[in-house]
Kinemage of the C-alpha trace (Angstrom):
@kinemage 1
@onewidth
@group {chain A} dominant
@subgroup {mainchain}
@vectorlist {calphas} color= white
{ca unk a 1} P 89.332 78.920 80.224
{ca unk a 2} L 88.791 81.352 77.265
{ca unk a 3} L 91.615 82.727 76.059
{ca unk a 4} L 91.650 86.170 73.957
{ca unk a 5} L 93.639 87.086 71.006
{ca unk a 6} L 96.075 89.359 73.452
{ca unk a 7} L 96.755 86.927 75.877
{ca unk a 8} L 97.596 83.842 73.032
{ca unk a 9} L 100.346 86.314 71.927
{ca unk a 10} L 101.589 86.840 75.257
{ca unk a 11} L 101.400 82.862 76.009
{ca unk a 12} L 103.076 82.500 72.206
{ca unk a 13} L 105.907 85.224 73.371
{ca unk a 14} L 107.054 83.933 76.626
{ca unk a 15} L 106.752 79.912 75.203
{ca unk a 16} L 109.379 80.863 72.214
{ca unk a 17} L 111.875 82.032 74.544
{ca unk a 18} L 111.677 78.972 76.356
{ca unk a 19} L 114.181 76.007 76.528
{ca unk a 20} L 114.860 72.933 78.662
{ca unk a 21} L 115.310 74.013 82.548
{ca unk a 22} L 119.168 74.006 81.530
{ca unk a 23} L 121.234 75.190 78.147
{ca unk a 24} L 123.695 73.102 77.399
{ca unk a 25} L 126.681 74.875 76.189
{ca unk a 26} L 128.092 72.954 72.954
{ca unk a 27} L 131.377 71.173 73.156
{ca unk a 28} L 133.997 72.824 72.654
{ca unk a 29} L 136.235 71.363 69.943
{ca unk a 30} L 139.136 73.886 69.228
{ca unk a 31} L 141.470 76.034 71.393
{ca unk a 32} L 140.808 79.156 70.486
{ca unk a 33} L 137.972 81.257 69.404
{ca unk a 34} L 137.245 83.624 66.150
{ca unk a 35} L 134.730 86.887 65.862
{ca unk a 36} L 133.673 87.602 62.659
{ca unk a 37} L 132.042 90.781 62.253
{ca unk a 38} L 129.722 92.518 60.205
{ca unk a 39} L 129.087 96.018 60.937
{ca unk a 40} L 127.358 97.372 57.717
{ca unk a 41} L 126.871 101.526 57.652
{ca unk a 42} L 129.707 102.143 59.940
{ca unk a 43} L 133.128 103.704 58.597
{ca unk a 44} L 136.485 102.347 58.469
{ca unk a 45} L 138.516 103.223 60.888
{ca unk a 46} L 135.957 102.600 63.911
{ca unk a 47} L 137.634 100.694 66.621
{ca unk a 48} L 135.707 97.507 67.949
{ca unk a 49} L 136.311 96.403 71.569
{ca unk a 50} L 136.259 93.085 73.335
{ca unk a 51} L 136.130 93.886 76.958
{ca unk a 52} L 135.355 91.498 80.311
{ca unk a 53} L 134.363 92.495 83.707
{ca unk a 54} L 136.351 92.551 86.701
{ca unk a 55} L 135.214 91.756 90.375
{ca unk a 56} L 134.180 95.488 90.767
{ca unk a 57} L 132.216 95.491 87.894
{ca unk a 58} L 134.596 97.734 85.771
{ca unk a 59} L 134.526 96.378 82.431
{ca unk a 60} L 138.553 96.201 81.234
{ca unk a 61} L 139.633 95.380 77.200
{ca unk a 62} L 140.582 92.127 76.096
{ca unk a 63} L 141.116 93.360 72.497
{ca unk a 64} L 141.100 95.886 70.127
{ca unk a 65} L 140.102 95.644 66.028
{ca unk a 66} L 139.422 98.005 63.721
{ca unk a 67} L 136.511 97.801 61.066
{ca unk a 68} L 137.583 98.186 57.453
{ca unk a 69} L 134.870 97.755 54.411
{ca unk a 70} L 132.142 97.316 57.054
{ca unk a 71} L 133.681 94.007 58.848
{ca unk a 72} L 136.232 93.488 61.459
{ca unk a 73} L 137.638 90.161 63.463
{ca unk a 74} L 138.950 89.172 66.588
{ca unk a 75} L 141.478 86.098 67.194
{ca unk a 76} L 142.016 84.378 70.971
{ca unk a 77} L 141.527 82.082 73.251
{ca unk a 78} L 139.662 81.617 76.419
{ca unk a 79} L 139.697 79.424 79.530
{ca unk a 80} L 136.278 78.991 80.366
{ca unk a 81} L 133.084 80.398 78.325
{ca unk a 82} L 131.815 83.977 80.392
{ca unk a 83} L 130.083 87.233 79.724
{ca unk a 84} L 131.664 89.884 77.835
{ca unk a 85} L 130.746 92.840 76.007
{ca unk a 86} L 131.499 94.323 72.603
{ca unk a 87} L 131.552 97.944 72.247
{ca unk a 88} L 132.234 100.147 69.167
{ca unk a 89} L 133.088 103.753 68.832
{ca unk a 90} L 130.388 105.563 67.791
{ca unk a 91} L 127.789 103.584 68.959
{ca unk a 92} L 126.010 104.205 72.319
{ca unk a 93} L 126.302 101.368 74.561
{ca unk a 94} L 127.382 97.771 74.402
{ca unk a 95} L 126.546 94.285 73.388
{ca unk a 96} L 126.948 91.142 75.690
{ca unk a 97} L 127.607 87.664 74.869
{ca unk a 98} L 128.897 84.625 75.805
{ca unk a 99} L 133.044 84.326 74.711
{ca unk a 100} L 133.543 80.617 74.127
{ca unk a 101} L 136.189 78.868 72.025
{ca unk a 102} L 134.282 78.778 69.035
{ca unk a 103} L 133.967 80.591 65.865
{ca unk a 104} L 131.277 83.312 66.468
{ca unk a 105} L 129.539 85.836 63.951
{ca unk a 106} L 128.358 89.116 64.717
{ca unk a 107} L 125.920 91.326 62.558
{ca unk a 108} L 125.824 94.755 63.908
{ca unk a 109} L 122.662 97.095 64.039
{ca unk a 110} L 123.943 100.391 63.948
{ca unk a 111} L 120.983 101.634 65.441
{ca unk a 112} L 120.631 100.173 68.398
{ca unk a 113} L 123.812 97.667 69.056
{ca unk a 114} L 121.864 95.281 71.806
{ca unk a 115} L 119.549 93.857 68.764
{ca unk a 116} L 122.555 93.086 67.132
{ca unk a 117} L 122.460 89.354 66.003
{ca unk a 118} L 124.873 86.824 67.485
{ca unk a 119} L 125.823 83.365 65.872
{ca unk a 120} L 127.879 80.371 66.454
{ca unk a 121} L 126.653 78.471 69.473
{ca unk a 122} L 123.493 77.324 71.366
{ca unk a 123} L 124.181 79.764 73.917
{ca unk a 124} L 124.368 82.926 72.127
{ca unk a 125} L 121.348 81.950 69.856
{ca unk a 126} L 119.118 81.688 73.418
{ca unk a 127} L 120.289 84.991 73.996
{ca unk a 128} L 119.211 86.483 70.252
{ca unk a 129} L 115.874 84.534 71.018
{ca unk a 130} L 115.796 86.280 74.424
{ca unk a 131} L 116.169 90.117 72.469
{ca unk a 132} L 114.384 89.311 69.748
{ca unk a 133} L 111.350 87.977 72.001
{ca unk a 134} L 111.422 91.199 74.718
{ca unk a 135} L 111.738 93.826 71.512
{ca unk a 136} L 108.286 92.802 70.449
{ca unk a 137} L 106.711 93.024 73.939
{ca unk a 138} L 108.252 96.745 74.330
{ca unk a 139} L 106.897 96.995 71.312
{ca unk a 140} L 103.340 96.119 72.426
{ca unk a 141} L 103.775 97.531 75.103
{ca unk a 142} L 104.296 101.161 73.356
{ca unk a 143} L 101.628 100.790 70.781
{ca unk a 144} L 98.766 99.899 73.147
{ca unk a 145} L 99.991 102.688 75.433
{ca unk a 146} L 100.069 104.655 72.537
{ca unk a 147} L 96.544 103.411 71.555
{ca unk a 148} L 95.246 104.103 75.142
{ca unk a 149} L 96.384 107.532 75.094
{ca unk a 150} L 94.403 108.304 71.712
{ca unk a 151} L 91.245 106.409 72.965
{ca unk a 152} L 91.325 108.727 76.113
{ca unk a 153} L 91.686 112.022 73.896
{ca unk a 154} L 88.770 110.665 71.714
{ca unk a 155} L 86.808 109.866 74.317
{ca unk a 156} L 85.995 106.500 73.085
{ca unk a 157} L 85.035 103.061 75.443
{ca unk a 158} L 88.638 102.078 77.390
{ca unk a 159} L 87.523 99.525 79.525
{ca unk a 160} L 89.804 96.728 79.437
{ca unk a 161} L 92.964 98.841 77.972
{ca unk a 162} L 94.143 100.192 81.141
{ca unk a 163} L 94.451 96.021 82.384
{ca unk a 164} L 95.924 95.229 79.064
{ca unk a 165} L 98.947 97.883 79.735
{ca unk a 166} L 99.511 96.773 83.083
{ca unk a 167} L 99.241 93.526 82.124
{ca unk a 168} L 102.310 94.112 80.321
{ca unk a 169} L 104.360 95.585 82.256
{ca unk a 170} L 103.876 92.896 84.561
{ca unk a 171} L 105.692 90.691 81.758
{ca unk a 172} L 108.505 92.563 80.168
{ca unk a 173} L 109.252 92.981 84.304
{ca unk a 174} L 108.877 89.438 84.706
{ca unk a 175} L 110.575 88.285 81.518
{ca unk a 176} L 114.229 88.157 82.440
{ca unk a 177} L 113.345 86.584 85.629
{ca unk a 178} L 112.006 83.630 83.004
{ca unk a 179} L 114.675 83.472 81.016
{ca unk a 180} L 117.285 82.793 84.177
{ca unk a 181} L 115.075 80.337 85.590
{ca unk a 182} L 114.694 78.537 82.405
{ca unk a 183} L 118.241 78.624 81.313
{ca unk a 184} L 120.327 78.431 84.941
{ca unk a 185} L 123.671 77.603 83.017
{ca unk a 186} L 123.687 80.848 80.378
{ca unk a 187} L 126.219 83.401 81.762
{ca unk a 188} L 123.845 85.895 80.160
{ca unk a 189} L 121.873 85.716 83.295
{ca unk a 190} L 123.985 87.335 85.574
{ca unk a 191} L 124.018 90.397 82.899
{ca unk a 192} L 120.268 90.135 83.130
{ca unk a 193} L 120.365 89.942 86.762
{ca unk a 194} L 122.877 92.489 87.224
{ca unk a 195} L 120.638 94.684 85.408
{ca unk a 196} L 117.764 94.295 87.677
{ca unk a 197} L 119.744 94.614 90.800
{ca unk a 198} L 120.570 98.242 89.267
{ca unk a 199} L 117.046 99.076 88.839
{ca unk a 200} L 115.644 100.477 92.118
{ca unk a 201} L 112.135 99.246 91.200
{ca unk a 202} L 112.960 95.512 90.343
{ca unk a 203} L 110.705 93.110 92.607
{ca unk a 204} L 113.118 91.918 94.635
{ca unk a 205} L 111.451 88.353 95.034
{ca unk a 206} L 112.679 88.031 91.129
{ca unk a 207} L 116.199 89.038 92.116
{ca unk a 208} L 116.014 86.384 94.614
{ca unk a 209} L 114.361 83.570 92.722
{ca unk a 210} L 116.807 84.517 89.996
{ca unk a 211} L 120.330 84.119 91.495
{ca unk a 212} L 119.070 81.070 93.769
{ca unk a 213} L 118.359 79.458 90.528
{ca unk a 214} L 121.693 80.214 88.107
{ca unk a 215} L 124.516 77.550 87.931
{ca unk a 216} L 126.643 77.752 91.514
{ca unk a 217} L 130.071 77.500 88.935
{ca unk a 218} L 128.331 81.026 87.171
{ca unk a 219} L 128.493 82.406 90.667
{ca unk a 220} L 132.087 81.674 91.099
{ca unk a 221} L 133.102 84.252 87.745
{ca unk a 222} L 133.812 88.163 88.197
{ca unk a 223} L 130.433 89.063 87.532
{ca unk a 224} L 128.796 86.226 89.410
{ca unk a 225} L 131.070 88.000 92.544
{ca unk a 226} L 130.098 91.395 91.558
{ca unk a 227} L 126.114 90.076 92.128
{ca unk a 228} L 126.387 88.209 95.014
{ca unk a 229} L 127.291 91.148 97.013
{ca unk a 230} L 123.953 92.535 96.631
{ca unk a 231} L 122.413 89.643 97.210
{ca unk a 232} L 122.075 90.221 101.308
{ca unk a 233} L 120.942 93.300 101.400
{ca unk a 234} L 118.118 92.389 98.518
{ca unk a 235} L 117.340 89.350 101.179
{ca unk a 236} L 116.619 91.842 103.896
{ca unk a 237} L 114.218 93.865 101.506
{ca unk a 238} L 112.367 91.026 100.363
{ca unk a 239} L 111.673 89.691 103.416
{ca unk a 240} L 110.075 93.262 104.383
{ca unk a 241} L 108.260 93.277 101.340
{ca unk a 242} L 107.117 89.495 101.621
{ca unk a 243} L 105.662 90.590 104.742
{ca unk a 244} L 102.859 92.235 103.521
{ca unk a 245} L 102.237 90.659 99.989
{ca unk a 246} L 98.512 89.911 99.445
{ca unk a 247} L 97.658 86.999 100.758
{ca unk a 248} L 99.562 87.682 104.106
{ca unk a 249} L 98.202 88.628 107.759
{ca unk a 250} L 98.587 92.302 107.511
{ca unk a 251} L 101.420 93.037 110.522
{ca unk a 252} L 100.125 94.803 113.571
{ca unk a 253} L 101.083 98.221 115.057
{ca unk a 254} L 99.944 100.631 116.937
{ca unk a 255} L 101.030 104.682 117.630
{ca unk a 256} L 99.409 107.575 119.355
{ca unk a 257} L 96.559 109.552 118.147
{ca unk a 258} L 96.238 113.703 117.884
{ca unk a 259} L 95.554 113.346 121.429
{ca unk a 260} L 98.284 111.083 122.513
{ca unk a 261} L 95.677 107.885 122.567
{ca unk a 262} L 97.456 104.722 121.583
{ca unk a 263} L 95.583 103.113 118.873
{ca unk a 264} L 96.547 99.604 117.491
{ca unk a 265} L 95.744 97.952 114.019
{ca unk a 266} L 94.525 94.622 115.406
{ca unk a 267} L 91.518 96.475 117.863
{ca unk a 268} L 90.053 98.480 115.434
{ca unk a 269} L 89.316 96.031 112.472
{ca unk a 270} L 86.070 95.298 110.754
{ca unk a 271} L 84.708 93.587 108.259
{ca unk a 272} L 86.858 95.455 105.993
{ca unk a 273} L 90.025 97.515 107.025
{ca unk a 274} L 91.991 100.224 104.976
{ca unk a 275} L 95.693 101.198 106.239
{ca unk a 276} L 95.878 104.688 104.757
{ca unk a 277} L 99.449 105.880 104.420
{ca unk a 278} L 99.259 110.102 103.971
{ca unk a 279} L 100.918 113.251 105.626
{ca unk a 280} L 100.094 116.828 105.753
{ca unk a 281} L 102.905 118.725 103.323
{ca unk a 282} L 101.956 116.116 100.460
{ca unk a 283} L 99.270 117.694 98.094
{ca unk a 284} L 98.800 114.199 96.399
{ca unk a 285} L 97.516 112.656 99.513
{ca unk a 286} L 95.584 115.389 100.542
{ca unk a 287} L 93.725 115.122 97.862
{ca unk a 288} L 93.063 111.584 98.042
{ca unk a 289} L 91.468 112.743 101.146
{ca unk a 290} L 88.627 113.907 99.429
{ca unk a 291} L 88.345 110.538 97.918
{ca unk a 292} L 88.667 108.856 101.006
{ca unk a 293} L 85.744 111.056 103.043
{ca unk a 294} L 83.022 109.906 100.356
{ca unk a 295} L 84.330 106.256 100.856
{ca unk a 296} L 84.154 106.301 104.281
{ca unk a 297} L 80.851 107.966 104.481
{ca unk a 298} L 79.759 105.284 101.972
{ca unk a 299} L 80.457 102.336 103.277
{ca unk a 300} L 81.244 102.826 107.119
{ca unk a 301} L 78.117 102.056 108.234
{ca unk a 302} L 78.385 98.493 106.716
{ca unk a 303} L 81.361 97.410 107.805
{ca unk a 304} L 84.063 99.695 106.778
{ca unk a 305} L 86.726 100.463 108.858
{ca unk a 306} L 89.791 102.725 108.176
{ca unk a 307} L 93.283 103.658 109.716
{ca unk a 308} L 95.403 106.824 108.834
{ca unk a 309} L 99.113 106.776 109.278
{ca unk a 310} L 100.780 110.163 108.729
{ca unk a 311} L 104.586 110.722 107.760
{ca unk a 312} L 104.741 114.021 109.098
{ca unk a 313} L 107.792 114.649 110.387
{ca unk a 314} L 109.748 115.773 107.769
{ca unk a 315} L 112.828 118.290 107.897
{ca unk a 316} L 110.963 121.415 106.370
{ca unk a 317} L 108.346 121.059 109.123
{ca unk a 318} L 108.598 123.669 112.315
{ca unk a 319} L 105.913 121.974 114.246
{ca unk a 320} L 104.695 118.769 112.623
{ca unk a 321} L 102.332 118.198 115.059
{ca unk a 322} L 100.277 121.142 114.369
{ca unk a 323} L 99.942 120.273 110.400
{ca unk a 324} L 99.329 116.994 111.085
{ca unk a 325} L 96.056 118.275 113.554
{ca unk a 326} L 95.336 120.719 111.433
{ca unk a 327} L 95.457 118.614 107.991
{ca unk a 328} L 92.654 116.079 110.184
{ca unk a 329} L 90.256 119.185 110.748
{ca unk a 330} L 90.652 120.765 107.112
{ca unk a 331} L 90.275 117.036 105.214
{ca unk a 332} L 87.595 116.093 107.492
{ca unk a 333} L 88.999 113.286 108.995
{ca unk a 334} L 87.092 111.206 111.096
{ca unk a 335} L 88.450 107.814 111.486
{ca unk a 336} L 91.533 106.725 113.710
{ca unk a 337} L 94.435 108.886 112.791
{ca unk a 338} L 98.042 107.963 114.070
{ca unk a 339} L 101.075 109.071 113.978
{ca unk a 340} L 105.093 108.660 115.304
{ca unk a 341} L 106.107 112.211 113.437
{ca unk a 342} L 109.149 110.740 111.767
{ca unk a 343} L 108.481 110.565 108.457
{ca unk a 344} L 109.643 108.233 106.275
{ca unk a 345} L 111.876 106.710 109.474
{ca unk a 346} L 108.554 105.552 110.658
{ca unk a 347} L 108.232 101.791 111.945
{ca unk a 348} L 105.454 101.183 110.556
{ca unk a 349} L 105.668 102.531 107.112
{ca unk a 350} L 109.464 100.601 107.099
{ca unk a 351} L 107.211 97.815 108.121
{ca unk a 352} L 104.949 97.815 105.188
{ca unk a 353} L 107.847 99.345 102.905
{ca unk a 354} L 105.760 102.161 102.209
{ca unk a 355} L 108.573 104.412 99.407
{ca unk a 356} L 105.591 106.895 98.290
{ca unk a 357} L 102.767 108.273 99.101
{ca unk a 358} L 99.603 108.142 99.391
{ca unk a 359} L 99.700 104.147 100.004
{ca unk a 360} L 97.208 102.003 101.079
{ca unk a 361} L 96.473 98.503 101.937
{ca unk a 362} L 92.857 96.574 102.254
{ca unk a 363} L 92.430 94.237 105.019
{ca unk a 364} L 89.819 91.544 105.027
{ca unk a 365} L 87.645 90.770 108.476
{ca unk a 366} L 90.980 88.396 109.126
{ca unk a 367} L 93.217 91.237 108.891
{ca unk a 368} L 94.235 89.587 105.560
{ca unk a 369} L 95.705 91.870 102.729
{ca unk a 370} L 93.679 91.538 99.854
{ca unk a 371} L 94.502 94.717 98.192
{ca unk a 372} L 97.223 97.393 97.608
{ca unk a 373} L 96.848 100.732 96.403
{ca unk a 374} L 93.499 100.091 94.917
{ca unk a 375} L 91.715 102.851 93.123
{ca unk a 376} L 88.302 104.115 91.874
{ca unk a 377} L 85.851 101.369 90.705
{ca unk a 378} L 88.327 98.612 91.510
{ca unk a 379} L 88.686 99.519 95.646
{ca unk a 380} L 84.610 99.826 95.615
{ca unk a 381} L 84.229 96.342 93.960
{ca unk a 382} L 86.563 95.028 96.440
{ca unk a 383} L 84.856 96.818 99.615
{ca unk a 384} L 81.056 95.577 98.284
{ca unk a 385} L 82.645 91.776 98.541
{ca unk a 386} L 84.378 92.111 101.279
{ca unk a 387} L 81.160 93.379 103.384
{ca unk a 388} L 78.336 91.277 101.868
């Protein structure tokens, strides 16, 4: 396989963060633990915090020092190595790390406090590695945005740069999900997965994947607590949205027409199927429509079959019903439309986990999903391979 320049620095990237499939904390060989800190640009007087979390995820102060000529230390003693966080007045946000009974240094970046560098142990040099290693894909990832956006305003050749920025995404999402699997004893990846748990648009088969893999004694700490109760309820989602990844048999439904007509998925399927997701009182997927009409006429004819499923439904409609009827006449719709008028309570877009509209999902012959949301150029080369 040919590999490009781009993709050896994305293979280079995720390689370097890599370790054995478990970190081995280092022994530890004294009872107590020192912080030596530099913190170079900030004025005396600052107060540094130590602070933990508790089973509620309220982070509480272990200790308190104050920074004098740029440096300031912390003295103690733990029982076991976990997660805590170092925060500093002045400075937005916080810093986490592994507290161990060892002698630790800390060199402060004013700027931005998480690509502050930790040393001392294995651990806490994984987790520089891990910082260090996702600053330069965000990185990337902003200058070939960047360098998309100017293309497109000089209205030079993009082909290619719209992949490479998805592209990624798809790594910087996937790149903490790495890190836990590859280093299942670092506390830092219940920070990492806490983090994605927060984030509403974290794929949920990561979050998964990720806490089955950690270290069962991590899981047994305050923060390892604070996860797991999320941890259900992310269960339940996946499996929804497991249901119809690509590669699965698309599940079947069926609702009434405009004229009360049941019409079901699995009886109307040809060589090629699109589930359209849509409703009347959104002006983005109306005018998708339009997109959708030219399609149809297009490639109908050779195999093409389509199925609308309208939200409508929705608390600022007086008679859904009627805009739903009336959206069909306007847009020109004339393949199967369906719909249960309850909006975003709807079976079958809970079914498909359908968040936004418009959504859409290509069916092979099999009733296969081969495609989601596919656009433009992309959904026609699809459809003309799908129908040969």
């Amino acid at each position: 396989m040919k590999l490009t320049c781009y993709s050896i620095i994305i293979f280079v990237l995720l390689i370097s963060c890599k370790e054995d499939k478990k970190t081995e904390f280092i022994e530890v060989n004294q009872d107590h633990y020192t912080i030596q800190g530099s913190a170079p640009g900030l004025f005396n007087g600052l107060r540094a915090y130590l602070k933990s979390t508790d089973e509620k995820g309220f982070l509480k102060s272990q200790d308190t020092a104050i920074i004098m000529n740029e440096a300031f230390t912390f003295e103690g003693n733990v029982d076991h190595s976990e997660v805590w966080f170092l925060e500093i007045n002045s400075l937005d946000g916080s810093l986490p790390f592994v507290i161990d009974n060892v002698n630790l240094s800390f060199e402060i970046n004013k700027d931005d406090i998480k690509q502050s560098v930790i040393k001392g142990n294995q651990v806490n040099n994984t987790i520089n590695e891990f910082n260090i290693q996702l600053k330069k894909l965000e990185d990337s990832l902003s200058h070939t945005s960047e360098r998309y956006r100017q293309m497109i305003l000089n209205k030079e050749n993009v082909t290619g740069m719209s992949d490479k920025v998805e592209h990624l995404k798809e790594v910087i999402l996937k790149f903490p999900h790495e890190f836990i699997q590859n280093n299942t004893d670092n506390p830092y990846g219940l920070v990492l997965l806490n983090n994605m748990i927060r984030r509403s648009a974290s794929d949920k088969g990561f979050i998964v994947e990720s806490y089955d893999a950690i270290n069962e004694d991590l899981k047994t700490s305050n923060l390892g607590k604070r996860v797991a109760k999320s941890i259900p309820n992310i269960r339940i989602q996946y499996a929804i949205i497991a249901a119809t990844d690509i590669g699965r048999v698309a599940p079947n439904f069926s609702a009434p027409d405009p004229n009360g007509n049941i019409i079901e998925l699995n009886k109307i399927r040809g060589k090629a199927t699109l589930v359209h997701f849509w409703s009347s009182w959104y002006k983005a997927s109306r005018r998708d429509n339009a997109r959708l009409v030219k399609l149809y006429d297009k490639y109908h004819d050779q195999g093409l079959e389509m199925i609308g499923v309208s939200l409508d439904g929705n608390t600022n409609q007086t008679h859904p019903k009627s805009d739903w009827k009336q959206a069909i006449k306007e847009d020109k719709l004339i393949w199967s439309q369906i719909s249960n008028l309850k909006y975003f309570n709807d079976s079958i877009s809970n079914a498909y986990n359908v968040r936004s509209l418009p959504a859409s999902f290509l069916l092979d012959s099999e009733g296969v999903i081969v495609g989601k949301n596919l656009q433009g150029n992309t959904l026609e080369d699809k459809l003309k391979a799908l129908l040969k």
